[in-house]
DSSP file (Angstrom, degrees, kcal/mol; ACC not computed):
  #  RESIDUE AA STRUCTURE BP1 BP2  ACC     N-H-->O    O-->H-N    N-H-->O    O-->H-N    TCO  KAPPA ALPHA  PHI   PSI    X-CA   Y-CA   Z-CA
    1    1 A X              0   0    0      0, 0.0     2,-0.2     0, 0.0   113,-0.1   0.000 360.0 360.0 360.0 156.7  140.9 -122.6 -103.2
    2    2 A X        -     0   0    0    111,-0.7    89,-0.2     2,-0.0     2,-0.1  -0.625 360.0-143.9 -89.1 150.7  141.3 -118.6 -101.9
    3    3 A X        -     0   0    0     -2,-0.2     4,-0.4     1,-0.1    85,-0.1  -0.427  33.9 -98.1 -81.2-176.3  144.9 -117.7  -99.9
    4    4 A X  S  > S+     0   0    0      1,-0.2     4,-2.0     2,-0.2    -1,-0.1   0.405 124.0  59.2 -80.1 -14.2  145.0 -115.7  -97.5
    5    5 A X  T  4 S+     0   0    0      2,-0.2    -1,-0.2     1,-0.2    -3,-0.0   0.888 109.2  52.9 -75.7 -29.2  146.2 -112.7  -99.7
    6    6 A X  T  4 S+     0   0    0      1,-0.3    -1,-0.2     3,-0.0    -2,-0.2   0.887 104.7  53.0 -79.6 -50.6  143.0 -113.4 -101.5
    7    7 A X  T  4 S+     0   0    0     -4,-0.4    -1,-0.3     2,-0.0    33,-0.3   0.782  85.9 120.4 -71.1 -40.6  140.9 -113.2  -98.4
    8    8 A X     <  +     0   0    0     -4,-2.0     2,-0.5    31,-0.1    33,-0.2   0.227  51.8  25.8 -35.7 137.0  142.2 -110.0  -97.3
    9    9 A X  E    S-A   40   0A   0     31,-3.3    31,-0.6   130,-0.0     2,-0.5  -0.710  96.3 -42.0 109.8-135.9  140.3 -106.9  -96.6
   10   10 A X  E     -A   39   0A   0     -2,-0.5   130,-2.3    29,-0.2     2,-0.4  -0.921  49.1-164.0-139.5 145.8  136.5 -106.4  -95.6
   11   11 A X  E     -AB  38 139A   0     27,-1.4    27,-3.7    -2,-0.5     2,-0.5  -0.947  13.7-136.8-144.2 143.8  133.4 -108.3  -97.1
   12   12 A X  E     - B   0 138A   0    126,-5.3   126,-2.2    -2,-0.4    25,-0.2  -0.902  24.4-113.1-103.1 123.6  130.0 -107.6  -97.0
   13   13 A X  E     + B   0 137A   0     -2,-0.5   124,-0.2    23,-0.4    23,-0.2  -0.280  35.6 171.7 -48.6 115.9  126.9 -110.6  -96.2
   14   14 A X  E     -     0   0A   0    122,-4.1     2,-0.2     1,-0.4   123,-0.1   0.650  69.0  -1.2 -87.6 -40.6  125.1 -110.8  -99.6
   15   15 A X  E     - B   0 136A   0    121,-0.7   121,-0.6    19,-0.1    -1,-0.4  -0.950  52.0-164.5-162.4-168.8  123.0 -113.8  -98.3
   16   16 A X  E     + B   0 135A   0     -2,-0.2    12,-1.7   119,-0.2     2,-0.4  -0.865  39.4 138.9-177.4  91.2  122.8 -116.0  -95.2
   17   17 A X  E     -CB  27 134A   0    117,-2.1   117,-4.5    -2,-0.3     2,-0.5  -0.994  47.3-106.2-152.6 171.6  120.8 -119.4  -95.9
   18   18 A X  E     -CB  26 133A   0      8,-1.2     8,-1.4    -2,-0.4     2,-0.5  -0.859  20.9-158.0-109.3 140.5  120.7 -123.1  -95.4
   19   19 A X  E     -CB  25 132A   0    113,-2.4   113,-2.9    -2,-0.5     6,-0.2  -0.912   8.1-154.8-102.3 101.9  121.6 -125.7  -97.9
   20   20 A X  E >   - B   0 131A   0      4,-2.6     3,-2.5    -2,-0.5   111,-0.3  -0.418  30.7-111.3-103.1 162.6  120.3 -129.2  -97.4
   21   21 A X  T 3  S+     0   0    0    109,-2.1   110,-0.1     1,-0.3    -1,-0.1   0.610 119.2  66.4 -78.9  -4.7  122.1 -132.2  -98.9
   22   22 A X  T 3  S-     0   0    0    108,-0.3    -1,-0.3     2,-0.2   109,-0.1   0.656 119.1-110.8 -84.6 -15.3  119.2 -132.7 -101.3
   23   23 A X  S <  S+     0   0    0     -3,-2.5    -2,-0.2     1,-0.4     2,-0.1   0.207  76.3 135.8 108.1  -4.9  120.4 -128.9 -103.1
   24   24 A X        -     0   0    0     -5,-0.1    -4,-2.6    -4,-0.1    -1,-0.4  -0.520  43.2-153.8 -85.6 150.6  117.1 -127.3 -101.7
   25   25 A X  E     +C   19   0A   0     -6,-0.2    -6,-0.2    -2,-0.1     2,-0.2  -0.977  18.1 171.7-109.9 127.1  117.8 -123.5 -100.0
   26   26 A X  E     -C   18   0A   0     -8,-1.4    -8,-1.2    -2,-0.3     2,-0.3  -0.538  44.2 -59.4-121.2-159.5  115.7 -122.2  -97.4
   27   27 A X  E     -C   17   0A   0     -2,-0.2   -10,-0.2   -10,-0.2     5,-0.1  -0.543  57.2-132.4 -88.0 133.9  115.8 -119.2  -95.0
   28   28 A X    >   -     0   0    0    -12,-1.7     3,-2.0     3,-0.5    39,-0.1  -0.099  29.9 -85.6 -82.5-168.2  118.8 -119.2  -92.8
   29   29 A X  T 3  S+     0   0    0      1,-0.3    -1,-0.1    37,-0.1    38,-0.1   0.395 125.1  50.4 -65.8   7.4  119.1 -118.6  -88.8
   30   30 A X  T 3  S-     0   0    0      1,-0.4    23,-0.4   -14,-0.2    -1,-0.3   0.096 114.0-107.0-154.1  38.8  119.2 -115.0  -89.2
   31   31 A X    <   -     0   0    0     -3,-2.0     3,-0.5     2,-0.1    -3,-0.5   0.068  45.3 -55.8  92.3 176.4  116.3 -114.4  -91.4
   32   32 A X  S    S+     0   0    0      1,-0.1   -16,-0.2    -5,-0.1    -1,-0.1   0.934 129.4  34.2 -64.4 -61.2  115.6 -113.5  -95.0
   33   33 A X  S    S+     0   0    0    -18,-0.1     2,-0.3    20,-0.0    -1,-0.1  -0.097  73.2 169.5-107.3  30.5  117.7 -110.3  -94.9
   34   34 A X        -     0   0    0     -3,-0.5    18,-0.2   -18,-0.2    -3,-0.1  -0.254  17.7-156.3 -48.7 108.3  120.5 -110.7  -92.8
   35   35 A X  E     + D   0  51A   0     16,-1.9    16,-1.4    -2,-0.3     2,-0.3  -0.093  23.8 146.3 -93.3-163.0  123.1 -108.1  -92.9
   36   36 A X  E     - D   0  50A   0     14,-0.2   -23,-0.4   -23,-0.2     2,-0.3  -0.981  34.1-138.9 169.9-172.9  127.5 -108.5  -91.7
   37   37 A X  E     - D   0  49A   0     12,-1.1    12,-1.8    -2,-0.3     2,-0.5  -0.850   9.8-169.0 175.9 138.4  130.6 -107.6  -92.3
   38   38 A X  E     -AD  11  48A   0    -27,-3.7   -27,-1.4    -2,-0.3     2,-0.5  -0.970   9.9-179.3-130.2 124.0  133.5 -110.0  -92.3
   39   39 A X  E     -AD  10  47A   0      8,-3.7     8,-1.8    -2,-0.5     2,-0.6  -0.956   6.3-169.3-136.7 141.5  137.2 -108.2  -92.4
   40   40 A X  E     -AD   9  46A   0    -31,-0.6   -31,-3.3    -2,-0.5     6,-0.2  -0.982  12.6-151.9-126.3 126.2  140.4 -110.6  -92.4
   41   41 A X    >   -     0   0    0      4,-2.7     3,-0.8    -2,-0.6     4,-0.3  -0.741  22.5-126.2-106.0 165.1  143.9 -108.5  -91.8
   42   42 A X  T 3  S+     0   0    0      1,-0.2    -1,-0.1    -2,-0.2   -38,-0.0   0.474 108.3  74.8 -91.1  -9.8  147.0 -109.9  -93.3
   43   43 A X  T 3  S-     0   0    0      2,-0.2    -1,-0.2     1,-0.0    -3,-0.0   0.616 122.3 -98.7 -78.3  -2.1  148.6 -109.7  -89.6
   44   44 A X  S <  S+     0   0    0     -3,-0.8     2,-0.4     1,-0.4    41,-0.4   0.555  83.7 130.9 102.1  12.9  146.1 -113.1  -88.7
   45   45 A X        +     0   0    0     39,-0.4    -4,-2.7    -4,-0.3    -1,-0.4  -0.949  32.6 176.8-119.6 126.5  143.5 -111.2  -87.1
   46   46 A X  E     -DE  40  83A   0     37,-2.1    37,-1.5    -2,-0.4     2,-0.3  -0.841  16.4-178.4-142.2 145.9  139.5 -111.5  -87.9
   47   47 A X  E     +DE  39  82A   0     -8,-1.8    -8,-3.7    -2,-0.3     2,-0.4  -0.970   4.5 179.1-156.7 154.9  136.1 -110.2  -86.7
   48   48 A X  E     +DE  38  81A   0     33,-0.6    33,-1.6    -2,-0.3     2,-0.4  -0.956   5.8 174.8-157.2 137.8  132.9 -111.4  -88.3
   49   49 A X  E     +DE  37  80A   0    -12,-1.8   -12,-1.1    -2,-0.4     2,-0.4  -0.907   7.0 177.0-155.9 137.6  129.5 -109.7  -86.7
   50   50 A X  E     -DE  36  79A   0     29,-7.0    29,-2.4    -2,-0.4     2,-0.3  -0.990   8.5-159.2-139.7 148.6  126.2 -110.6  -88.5
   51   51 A X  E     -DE  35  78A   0    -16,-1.4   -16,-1.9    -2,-0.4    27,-0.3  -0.959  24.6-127.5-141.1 154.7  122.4 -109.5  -87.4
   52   52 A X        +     0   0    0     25,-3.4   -21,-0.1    -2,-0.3   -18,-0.1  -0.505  33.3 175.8 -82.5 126.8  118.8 -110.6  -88.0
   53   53 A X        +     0   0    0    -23,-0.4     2,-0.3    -2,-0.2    -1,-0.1  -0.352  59.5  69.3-125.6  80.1  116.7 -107.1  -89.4
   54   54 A X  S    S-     0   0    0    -22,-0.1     2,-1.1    23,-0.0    -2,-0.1  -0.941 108.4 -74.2-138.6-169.8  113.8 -108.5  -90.0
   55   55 A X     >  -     0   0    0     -2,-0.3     4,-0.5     1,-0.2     3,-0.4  -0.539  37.2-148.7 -87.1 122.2  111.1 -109.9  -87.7
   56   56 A X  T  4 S+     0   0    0     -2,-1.1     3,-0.3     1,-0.2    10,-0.2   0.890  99.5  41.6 -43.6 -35.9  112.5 -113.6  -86.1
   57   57 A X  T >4 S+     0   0    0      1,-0.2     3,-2.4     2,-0.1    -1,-0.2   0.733  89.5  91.4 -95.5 -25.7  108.7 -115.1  -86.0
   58   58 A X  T 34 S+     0   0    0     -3,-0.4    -1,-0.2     1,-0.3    -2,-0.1   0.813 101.3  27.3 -50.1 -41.3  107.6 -113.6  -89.5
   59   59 A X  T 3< S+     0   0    0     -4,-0.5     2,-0.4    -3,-0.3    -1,-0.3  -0.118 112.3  86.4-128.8  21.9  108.8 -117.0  -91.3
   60   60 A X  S <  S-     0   0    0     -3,-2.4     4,-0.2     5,-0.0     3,-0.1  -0.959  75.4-121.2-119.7 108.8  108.2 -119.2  -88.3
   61   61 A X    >   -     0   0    0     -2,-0.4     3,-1.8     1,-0.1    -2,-0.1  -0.357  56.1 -75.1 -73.7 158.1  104.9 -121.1  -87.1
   62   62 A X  T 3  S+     0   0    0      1,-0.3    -1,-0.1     3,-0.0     3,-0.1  -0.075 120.8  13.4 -53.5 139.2  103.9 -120.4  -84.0
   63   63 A X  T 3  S+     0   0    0      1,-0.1     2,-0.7    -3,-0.1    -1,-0.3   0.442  99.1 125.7  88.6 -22.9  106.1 -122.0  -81.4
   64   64 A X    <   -     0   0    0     -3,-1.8     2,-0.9    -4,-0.2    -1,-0.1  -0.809  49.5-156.6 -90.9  73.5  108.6 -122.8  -83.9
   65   65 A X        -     0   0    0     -2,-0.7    -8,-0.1     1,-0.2    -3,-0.0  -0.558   7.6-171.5 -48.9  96.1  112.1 -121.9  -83.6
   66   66 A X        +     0   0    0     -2,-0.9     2,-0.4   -10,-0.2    -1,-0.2   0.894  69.1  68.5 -57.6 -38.1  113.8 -121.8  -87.1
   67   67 A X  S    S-     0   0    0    -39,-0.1     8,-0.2   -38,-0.1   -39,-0.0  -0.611  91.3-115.1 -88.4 146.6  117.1 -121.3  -86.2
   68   68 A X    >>> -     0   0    0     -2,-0.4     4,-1.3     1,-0.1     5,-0.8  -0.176  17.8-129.1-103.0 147.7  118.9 -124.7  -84.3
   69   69 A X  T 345S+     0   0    0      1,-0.2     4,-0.2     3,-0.2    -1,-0.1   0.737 105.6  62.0 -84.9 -25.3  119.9 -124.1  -80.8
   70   70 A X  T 345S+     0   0    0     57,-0.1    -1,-0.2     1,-0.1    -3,-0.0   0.579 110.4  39.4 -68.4 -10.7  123.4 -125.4  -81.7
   71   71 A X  T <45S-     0   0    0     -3,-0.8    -2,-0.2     2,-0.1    -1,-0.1   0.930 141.2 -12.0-102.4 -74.0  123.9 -122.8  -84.0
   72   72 A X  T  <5S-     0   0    0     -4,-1.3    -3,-0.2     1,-0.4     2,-0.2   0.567  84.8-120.3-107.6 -32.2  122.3 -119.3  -82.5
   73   73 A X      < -     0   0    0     -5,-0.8     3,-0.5    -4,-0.2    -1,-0.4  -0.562  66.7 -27.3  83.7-175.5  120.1 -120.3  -79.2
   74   74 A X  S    S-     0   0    0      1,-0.3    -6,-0.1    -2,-0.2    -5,-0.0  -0.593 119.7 -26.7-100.3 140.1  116.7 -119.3  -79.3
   75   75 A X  S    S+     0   0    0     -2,-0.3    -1,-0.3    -8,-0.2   -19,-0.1   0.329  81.1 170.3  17.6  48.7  115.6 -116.5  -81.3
   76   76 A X        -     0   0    0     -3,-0.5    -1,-0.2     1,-0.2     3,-0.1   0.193  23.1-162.9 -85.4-162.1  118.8 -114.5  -81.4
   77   77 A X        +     0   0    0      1,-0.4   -25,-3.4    -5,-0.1     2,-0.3   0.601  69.3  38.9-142.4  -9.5  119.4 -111.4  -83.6
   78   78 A X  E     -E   51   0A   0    -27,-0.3    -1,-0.4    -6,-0.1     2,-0.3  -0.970  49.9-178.8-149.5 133.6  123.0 -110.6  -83.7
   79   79 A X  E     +E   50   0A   0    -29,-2.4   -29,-7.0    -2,-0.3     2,-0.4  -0.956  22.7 156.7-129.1 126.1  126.4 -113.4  -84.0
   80   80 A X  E     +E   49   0A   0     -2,-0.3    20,-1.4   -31,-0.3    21,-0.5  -0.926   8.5 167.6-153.0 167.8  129.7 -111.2  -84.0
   81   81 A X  E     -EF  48  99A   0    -33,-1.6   -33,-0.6    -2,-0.4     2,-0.2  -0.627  15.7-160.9 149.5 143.4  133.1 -113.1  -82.8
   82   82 A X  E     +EF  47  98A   0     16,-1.5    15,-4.7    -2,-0.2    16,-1.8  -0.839  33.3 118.1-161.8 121.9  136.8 -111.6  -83.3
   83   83 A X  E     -EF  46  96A   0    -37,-1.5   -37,-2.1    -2,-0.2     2,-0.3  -0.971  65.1 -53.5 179.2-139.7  140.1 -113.9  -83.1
   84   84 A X  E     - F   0  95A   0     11,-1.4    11,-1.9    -2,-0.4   -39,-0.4  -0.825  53.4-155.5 -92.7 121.4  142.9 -115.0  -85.0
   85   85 A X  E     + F   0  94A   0    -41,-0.4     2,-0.2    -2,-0.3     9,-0.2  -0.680  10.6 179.8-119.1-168.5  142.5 -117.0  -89.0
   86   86 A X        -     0   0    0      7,-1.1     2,-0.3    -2,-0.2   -42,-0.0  -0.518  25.1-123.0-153.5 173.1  144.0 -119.1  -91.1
   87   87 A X        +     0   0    0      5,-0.2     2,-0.3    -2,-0.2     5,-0.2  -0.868  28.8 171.8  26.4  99.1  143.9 -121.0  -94.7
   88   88 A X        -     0   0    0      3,-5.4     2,-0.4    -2,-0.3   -85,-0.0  -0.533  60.5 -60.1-147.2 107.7  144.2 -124.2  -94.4
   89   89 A X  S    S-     0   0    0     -2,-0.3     2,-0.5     1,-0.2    -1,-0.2  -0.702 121.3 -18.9  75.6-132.5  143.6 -126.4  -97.8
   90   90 A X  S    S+     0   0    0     -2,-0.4    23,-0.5   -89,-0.1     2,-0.4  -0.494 127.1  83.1 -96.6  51.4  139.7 -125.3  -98.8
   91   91 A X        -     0   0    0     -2,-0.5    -3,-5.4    21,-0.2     2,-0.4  -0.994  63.7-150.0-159.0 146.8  138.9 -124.1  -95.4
   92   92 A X        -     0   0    0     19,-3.3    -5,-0.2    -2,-0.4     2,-0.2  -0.959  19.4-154.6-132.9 131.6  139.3 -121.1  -93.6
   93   93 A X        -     0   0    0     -2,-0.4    -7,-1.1    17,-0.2     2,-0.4  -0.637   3.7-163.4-106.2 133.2  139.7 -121.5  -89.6
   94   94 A X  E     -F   85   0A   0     -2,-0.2    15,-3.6    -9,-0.2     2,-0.6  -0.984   9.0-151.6-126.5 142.0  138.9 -118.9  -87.3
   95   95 A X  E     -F   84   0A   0    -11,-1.9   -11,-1.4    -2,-0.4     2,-0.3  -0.920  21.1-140.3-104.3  96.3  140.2 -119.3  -83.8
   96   96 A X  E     +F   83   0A   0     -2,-0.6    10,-1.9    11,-0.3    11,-0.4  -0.514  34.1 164.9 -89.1 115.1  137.7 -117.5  -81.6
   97   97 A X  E    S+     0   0A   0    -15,-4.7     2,-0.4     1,-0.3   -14,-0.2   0.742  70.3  22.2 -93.9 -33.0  139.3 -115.6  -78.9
   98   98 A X  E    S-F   82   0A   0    -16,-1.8   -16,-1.5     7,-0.1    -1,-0.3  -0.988  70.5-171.2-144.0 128.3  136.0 -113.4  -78.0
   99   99 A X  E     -F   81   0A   0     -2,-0.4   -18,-0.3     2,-0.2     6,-0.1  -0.985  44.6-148.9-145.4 146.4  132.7 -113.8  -78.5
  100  100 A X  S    S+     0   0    0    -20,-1.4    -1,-0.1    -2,-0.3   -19,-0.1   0.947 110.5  48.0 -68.6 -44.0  128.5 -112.5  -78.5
  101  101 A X  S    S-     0   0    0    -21,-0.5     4,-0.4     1,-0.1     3,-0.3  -0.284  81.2-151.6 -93.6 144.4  127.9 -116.6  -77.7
  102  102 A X  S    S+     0   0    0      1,-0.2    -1,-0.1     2,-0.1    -2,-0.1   0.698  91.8  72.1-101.1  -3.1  130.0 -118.2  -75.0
  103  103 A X  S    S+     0   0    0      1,-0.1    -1,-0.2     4,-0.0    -3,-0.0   0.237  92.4  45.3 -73.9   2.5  129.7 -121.1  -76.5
  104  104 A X  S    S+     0   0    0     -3,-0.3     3,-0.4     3,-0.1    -8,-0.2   0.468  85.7 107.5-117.8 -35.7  132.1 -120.4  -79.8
  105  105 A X  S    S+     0   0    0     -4,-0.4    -8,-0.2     1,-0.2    -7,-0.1  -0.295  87.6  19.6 -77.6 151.1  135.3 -118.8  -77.7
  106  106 A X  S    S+     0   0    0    -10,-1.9    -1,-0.2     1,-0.2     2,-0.2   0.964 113.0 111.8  49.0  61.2  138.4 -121.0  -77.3
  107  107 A X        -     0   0    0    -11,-0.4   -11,-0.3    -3,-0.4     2,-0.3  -0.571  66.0-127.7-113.5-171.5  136.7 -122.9  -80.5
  108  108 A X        -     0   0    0     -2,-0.2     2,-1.4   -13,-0.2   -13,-0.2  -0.939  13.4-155.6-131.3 117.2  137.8 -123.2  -84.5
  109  109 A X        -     0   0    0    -15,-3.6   -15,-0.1    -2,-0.3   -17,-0.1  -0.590   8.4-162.8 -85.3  87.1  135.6 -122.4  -86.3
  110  110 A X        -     0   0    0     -2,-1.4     2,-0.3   -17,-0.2   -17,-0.2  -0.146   5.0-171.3 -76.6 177.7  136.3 -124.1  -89.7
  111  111 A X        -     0   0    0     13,-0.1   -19,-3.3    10,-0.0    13,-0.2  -0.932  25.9-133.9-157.1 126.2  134.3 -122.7  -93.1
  112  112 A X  E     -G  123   0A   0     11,-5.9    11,-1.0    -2,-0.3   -21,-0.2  -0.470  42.0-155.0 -80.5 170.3  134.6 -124.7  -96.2
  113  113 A X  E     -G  122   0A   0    -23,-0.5  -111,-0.7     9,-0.2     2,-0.7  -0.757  25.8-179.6-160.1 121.1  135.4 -121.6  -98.5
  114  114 A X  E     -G  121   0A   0      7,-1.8     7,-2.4    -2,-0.2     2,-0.4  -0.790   7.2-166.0-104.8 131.2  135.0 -120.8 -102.2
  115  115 A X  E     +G  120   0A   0     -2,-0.7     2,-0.5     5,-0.2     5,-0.2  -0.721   9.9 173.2-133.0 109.8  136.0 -117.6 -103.8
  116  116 A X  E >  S-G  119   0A   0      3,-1.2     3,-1.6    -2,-0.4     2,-0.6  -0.898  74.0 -43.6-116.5 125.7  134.7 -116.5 -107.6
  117  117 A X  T 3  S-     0   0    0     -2,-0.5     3,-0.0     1,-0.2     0, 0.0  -0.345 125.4 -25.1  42.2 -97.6  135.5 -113.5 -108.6
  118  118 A X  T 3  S+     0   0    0     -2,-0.6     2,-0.6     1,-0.0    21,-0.5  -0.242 115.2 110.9-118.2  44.1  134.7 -111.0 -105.3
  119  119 A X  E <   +G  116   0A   0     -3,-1.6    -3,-1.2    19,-0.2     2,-0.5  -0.770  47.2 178.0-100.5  65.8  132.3 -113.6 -104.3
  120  120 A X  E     -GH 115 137A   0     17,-1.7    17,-5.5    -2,-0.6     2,-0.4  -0.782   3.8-174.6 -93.5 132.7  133.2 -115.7 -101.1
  121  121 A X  E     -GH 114 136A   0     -7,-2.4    -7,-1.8    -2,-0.5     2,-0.4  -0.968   1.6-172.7-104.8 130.3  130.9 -118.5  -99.8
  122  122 A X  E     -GH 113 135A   0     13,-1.5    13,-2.8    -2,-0.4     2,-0.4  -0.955   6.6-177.3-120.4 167.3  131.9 -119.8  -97.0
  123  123 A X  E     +GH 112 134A   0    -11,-1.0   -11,-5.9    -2,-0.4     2,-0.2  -0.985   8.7 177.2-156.0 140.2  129.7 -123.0  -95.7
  124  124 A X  E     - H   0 133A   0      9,-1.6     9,-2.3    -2,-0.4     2,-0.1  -0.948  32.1-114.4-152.9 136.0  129.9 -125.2  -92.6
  125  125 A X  E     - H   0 132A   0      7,-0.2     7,-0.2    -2,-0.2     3,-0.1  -0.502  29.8-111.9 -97.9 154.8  127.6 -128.1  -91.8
  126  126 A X    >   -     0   0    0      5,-2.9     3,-2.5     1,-0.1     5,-0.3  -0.280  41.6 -99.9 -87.4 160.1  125.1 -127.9  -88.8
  127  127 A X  T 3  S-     0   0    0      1,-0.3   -57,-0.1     3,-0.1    -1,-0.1  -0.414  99.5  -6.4 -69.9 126.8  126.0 -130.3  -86.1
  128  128 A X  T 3  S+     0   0    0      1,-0.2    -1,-0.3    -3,-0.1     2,-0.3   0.584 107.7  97.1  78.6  23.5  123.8 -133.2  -86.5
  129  129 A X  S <  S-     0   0    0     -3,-2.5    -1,-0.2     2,-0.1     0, 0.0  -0.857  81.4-109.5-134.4 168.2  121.4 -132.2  -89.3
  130  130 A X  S    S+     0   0    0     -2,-0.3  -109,-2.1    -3,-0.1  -108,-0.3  -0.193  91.5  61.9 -85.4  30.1  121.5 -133.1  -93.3
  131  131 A X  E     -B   20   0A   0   -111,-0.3    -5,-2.9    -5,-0.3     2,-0.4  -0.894  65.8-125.3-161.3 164.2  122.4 -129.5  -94.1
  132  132 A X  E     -BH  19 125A   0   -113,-2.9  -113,-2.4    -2,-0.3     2,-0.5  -0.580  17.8-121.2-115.9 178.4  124.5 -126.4  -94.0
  133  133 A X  E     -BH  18 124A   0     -9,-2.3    -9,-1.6    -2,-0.4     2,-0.3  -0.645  30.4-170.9 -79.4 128.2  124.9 -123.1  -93.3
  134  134 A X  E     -BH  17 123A   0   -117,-4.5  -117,-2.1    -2,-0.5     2,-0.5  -0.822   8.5-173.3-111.1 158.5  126.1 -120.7  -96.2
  135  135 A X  E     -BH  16 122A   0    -13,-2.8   -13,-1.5    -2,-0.3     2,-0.4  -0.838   7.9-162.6-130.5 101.1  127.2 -117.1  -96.1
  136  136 A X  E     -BH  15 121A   0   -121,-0.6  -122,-4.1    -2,-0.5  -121,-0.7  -0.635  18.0-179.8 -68.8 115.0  127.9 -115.4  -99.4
  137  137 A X  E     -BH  13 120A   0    -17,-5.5   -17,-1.7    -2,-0.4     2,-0.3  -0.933  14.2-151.7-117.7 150.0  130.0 -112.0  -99.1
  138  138 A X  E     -B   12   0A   0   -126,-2.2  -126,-5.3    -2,-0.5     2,-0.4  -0.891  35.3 -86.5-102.3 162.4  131.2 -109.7 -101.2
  139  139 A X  E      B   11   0A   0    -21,-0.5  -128,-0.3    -2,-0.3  -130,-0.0  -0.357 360.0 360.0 -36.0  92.4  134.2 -107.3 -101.2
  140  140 A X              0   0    0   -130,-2.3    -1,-0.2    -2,-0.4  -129,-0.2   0.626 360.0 360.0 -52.8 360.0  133.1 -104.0  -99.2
């Protein structure tokens, strides 16, 4: 499990998919090629912004949102939210003071979190479905 010393410093989105409890990966809520930036300061302080560049509908049938309204709302293109983190065990908690969604501020946002080599995934499962979301970053 990462500290917090570990977790310092600014990370770049590498991929951005969902993970079903059967091991299959498909495209996550923010497209094929979703780009981000994650930066954790050692003073407790966090900002996370991630955005869709590709077209929302390309990978969608018509009618068809992919991404879960619990997660994004309907068809959004950019998730960015700024507060306070933590460590705590295999998780890292972000306490969302401000946020794109109004639905995430005065939350905690836990993230199971693995870190290999300059590799962090972090992964959290979607409310009421058999799979989660992962975000793989690397070290900017």
């Amino acid at each position: 499990m990462p500290s917090a010393e570990d977790l310092n410093g600014a990370w770049q989105l590498v991929d951005h998919f969902y993970l079903g409890d059967d091991g299959k990966a498909s495209t996550g809520p923010l497209g094929k090629r979703a780009e981000g930036l994650l930066i954790y300061h050692s003073d407790g302080f966090m900002a996370a912004s991630l955005m869709r560049t590709d077209d929302p509908t390309a990978d969608t049938p018509a009618g068809v949102d992919s991404a879960p309204v619990t997660y994004l709302g309907a068809v959004e293109r950019f998730l960015s939210y700024s507060g306070r983190w933590q460590v705590d065990g295999d998780l890292v908690v972000h306490e969302v003071a401000v946020g794109s969604h109004p639905r995430v501020v005065n939350t905690r946002q836990c993230r199971e979190a693995r870190l290999i080599d300059d590799v962090l995934t972090l992964r959290n499962r979607v409310a009421g479905e058999d799979r989660y979301v992962v975000m793989e970053w690397r070290r900017a």
